[in-house]
TIMIRO-238914 format. One line per field, with one value per residue: residue number from 1; residue in one letter; x, y, z of N, C-alpha, C in turn. Coordinates in nm, 2 decimals, decimal comma, padded with zeros to 4 digits. Layout:
% residues N
resi	[NUM_...]
resn	[A_...]
n.east	[X_...]
n.north	[Y_...]
n.up	[Z_...]
ca.east	[X_...]
ca.north	[Y_...]
ca.up	[Z_...]
c.east	[X_...]
c.north	[Y_...]
c.up	[Z_...]
END
This chain:
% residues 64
resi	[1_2_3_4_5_6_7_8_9_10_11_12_13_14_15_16_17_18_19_20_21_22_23_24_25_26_27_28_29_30_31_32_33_34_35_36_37_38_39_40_41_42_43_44_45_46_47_48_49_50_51_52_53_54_55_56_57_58_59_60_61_62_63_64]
resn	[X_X_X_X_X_X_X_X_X_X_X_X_X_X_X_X_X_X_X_X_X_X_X_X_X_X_X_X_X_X_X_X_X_X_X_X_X_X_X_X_X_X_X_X_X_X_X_X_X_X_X_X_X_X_X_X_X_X_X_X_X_X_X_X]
n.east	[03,40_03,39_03,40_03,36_03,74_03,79_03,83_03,68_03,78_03,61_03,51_03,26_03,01_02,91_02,57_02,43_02,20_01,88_01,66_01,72_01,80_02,06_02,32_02,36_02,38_02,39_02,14_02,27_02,53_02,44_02,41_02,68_02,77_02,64_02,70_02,99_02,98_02,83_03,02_03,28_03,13_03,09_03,40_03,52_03,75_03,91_03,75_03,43_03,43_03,68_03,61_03,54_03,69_03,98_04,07_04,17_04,32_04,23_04,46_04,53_04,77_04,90_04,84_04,60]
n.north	[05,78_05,88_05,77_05,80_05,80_05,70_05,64_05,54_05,42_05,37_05,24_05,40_05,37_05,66_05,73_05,91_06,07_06,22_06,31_06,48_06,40_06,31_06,34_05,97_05,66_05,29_05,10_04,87_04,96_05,13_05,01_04,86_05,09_05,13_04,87_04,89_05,13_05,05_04,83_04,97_05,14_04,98_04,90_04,66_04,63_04,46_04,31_04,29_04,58_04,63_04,47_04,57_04,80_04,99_05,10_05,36_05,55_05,81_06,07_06,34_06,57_06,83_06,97_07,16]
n.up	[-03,28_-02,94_-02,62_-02,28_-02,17_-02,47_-02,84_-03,09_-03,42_-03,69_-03,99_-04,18_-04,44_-04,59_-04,74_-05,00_-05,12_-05,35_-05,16_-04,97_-04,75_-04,73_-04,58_-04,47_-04,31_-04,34_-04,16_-04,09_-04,02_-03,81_-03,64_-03,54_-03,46_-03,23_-03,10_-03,06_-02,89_-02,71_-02,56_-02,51_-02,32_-02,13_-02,10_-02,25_-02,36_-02,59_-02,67_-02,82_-02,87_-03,07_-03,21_-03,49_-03,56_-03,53_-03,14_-02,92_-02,67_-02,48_-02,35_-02,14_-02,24_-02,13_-01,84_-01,68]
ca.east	[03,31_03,39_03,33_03,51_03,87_03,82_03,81_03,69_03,83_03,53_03,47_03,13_03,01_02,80_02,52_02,41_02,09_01,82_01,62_01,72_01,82_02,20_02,44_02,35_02,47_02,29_02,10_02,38_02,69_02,43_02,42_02,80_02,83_02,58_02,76_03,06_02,95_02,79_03,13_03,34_03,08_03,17_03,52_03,52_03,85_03,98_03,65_03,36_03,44_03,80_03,57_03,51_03,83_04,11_04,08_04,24_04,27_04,28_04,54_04,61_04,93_04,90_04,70_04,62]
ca.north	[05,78_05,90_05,73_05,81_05,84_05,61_05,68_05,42_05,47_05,25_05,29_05,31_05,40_05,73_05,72_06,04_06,08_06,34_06,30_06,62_06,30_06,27_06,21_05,90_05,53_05,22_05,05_04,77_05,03_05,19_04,90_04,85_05,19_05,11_04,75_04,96_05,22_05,01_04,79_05,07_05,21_04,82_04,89_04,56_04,70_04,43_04,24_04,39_04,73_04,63_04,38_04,67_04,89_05,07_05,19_05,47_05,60_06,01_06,17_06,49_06,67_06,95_06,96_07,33]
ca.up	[-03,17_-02,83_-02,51_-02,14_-02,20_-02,58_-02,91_-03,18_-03,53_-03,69_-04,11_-04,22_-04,58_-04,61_-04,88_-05,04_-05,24_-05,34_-05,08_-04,85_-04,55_-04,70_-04,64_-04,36_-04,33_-04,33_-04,03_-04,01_-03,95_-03,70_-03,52_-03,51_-03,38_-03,11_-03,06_-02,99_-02,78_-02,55_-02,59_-02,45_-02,20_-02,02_-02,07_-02,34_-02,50_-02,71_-02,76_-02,90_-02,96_-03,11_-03,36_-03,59_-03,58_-03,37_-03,02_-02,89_-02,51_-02,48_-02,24_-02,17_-02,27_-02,07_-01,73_-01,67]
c.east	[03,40_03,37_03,41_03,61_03,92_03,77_03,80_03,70_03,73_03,47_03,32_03,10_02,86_02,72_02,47_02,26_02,04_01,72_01,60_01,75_01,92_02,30_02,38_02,45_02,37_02,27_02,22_02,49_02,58_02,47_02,52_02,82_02,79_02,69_02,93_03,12_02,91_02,93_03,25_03,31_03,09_03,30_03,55_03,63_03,92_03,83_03,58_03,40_03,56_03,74_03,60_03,59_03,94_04,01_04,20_04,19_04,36_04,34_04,56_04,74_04,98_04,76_04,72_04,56]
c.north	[05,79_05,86_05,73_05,85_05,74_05,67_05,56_05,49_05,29_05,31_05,25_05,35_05,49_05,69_05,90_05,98_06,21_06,40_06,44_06,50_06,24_06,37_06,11_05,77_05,44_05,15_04,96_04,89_05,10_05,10_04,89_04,97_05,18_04,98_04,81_05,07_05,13_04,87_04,85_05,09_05,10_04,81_04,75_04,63_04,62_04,30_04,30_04,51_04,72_04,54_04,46_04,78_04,93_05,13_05,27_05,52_05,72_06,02_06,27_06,51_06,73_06,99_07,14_07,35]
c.up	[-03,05_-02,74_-02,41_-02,24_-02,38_-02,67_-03,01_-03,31_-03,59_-03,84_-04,13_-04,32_-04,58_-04,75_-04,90_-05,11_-05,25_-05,29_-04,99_-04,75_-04,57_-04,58_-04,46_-04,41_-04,30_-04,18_-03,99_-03,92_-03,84_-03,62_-03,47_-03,45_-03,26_-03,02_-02,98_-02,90_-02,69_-02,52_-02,42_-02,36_-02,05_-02,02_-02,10_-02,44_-02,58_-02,75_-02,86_-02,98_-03,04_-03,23_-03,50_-03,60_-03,48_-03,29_-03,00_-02,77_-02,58_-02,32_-02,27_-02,13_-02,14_-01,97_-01,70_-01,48]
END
């Protein structure tokens, strides 16, 4: 996930079925994605959003 200049590296476990509404994930890991988006969007970088995996700040290389 993506947010400002952060990137959360955050595992969540797709399911599959025969449905036709795979591949999704369950309501908890949504929640955690939510819990770490809005984490991030407060600039909470070693609380919250760091509960549930790596951060990562994006720089650019090469300013054009």
């Amino acid at each position: 996930m993506k947010v400002c200049a952060y990137v959360a590296e955050i595992e969540v476990t797709l399911m599959e079925d025969d449905t036709g509404w795979s591949s999704y994930f369950s309501s908890e890991d949504a929640y955690k994605l939510d819990d770490v988006r809005e984490a991030l969007w407060q600039g909470d970088l070693e609380g919250q959003s760091a509960k549930y995996g790596r951060i990562f700040e994006l720089r650019p290389v090469v300013r054009q």
